[in-house]
N, C-alpha and C positions, 0 to 999 in steps of 0.2 A: 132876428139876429142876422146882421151880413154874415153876406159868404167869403171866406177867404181862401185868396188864389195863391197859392206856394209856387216860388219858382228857387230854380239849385244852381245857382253861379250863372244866373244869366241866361239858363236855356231852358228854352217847357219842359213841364213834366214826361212829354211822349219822348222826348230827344233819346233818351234811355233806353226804349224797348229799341228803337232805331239800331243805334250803337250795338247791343246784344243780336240784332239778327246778320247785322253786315258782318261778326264776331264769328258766330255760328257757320256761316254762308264760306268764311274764308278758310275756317279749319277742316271743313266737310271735304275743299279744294285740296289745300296741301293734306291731308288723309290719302284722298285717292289718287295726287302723284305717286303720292309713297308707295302704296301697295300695287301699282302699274309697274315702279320700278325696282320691287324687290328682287330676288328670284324666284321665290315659287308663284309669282302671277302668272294668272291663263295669258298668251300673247294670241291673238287675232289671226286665222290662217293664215298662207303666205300664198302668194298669186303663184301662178301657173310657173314654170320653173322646166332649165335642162333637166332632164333626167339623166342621174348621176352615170357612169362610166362604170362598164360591169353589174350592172341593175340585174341582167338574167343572169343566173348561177351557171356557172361552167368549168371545164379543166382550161389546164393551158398547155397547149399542145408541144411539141418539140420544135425547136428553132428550123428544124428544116419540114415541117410537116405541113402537106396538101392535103386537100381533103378526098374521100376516097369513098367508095361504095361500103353501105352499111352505118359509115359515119351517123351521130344523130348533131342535129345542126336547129339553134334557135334562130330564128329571123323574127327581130324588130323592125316595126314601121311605127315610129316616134309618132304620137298622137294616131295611129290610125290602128284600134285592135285587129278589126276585119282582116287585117295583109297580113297579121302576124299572126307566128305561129310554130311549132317545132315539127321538123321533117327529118324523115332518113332519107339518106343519097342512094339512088336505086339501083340496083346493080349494072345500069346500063349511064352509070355517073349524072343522071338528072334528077334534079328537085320540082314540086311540082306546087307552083304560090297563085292563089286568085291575081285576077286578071293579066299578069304576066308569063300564067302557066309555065311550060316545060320550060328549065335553064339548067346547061352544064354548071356541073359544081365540079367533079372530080379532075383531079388535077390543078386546081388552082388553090391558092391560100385564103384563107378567109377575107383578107384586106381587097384581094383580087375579084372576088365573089359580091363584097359588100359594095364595090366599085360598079360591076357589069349589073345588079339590081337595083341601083340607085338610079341607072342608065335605062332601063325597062320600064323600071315603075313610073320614071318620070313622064311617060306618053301618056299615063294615067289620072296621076298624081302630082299638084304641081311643089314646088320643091321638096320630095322626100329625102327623110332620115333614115338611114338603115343601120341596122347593126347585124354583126353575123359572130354568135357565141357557137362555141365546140362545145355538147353540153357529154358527148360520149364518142370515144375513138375504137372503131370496129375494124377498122378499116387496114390496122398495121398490125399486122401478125407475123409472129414467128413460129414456127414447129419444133418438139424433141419426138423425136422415136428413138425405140430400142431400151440400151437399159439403163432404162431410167424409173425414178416410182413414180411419177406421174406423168405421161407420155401424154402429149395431145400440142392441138395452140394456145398459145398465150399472145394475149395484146402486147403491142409494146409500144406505149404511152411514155416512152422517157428512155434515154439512152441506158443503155442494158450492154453487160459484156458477156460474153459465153459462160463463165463462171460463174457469173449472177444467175444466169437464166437457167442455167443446171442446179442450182441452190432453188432456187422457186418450184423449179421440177422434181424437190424433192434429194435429189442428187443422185451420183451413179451408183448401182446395183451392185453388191458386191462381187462378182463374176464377170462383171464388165470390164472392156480391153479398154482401160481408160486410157493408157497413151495413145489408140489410135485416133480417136476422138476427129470427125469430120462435118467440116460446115459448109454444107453446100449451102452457093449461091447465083444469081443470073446476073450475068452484067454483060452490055450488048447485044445481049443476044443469043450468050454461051452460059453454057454452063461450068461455074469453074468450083475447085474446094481447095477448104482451107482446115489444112490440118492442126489438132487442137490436145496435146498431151495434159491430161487432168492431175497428173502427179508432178510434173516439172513444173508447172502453173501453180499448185498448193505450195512447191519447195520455195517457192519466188525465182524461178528460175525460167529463162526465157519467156519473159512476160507478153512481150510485141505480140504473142499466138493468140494472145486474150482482146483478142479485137472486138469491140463495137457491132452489135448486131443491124442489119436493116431489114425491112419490112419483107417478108416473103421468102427468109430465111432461114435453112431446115437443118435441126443440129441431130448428128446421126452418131448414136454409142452402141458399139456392137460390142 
């Protein structure tokens, strides 16, 4: 008996399986656009990158604040961990960094500091990053003695009024001469005070006495 050859509108019988795999081939395609560009698709790491601004954790110091012995102070060297590192400012105001060693910090601002070891390391290092975060301020204190219920120093991390810092102190003793209330302090080179009544202050009366404290100065309640 012949054999006979079937064909379907003109094309071979294989033309079919053809058709079905270039079918297959193209929805596998548009599939895995799709789930590339859904949201929850994994994205491919990302190349090396600034690192972001504020990366090390820190306070933010007071608009007029220097840095000062005891301060703790982070230094970034961008790409280089070896040079980084977190230091305290010595009591003789130097910090002490691989291969740059001994640099004054105290007395200058952060921005001032991150400038003069971008300037050092560069003999080392050729175009370094630096960053210079405040990560703890030791360095600006104030005092209460007398009667107070907590008498000793406290930091002062942020502008502070005598009142304030008498409330943190717990506040005055009952037996305390609170009108006479005295705040020494050194300017030039003198010693001078400023006298601070606690009860005309509470009344809202003569407020101007409720001045602004600065670093190194010592609130006295007899």
């Amino acid at each position: 008996m012949p054999v006979i050859h079937k064909f379907e509108a003109g094309r071979p019988r294989g033309a079919g399986w053809a058709g079905a795999v270039i079918a297959l081939a193209l929805a596998a395609s548009v599939a895995a656009s799709a789930f590339q560009s859904s949201p929850g698709a994994p994205t491919p790491p990302a190349g090396p990158t600034t690192p972001p601004a504020g990366a090390a954790a820190g306070v933010t110091p007071p608009a007029d604040y220097v840095i000062g012995p005891d301060d703790v102070l982070s230094i970034v060297f961008w790409r280089d961990k070896d040079m980084s590192t977190d230091v305290i400012v010595r009591p003789d105001g130097k910090i002490s960094l691989p291969l740059v060693n001994d640099v004054v910090a105290a007395g200058l601002t952060p921005e001032q500091l991150r400038v003069q070891l971008t300037e050092a390391a560069g003999k080392f290092i050729e175009d370094p990053t630096v960053s210079v975060v405040v990560k703890a301020i030791f360095s600006r204190r104030v005092f209460v003695t007398g009667q107070v219920n907590k008498p000793g120093p406290y930091p002062l991390s942020a502008q502070t009024t005598v009142l304030q810092l008498l409330a943190t102190a717990g506040g005055v003793m009952e037996y305390a001469d609170a009108k006479n209330i005295r705040v020494m302090r050194t300017e030039g080179g003198k010693e001078v005070s400023y006298k601070f009544n606690y009860k005309d202050v509470m009344q809202g009366k003569n407020l101007k006495q409720n001045i602004l404290l600065k670093p190194g100065d010592t609130i006295i309640v007899p």
